[in-house]
N, C-alpha and C positions, 0 to 999 in steps of 0.2 A: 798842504793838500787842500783843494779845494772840495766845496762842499756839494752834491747834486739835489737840485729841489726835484720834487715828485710833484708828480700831480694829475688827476684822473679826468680824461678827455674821454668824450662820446665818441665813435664811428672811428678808430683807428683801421678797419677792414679795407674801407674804400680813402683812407689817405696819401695824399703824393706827397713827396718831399715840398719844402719849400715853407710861406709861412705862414703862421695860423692865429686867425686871432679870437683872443680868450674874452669872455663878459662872464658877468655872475660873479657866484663863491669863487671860483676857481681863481677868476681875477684876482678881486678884492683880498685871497688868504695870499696870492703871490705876492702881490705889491704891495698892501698894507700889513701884512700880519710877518710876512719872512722876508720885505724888505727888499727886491730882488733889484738887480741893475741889469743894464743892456752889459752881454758879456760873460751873461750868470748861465752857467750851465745847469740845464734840466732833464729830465726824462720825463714824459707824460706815456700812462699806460689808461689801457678802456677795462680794465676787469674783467676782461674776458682773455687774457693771454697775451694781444700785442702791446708792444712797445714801441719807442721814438727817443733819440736820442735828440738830443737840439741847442740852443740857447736863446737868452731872451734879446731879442730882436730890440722892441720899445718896450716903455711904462708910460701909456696915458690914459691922463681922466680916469675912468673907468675900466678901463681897461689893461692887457698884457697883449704883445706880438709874439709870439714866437718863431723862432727859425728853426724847421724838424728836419733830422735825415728821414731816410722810406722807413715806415716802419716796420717793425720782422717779430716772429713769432717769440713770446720770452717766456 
């Protein structure tokens, strides 16, 4: 069973599917701290109720891509 990383993104309200890319903590705890590959499945939530389901697109530099579905109320 695979495992789904989390992780907490601003503005889920006004997001489209498609993909998103991550700077900051957010990055830095996906790629250096839990390791993630292209193919890693996530979910990123805003703390206020939405959700996205997705996977990781790339890992650069400083960076994460993400590839999200639409997101929906969780």
């Amino acid at each position: 069973m695979s495992r789904v990383h989390r992780v907490r993104v601003s503005d889920l309200v006004r997001a489209v599917p498609g993909e998103r890319d991550l700077r900051g903590p957010e990055a830095h705890h996906l790629a250096r701290v839990l390791r993630v590959r292209p193919g890693d499945a996530v979910q990123v939530f805003d703390g206020g109720g939405r959700i996205a389901d997705g996977t990781v697109a790339r890992v650069d530099g400083d960076g994460v891509v993400l590839s999200l579905e639409a997101p929906r109320d969780g």
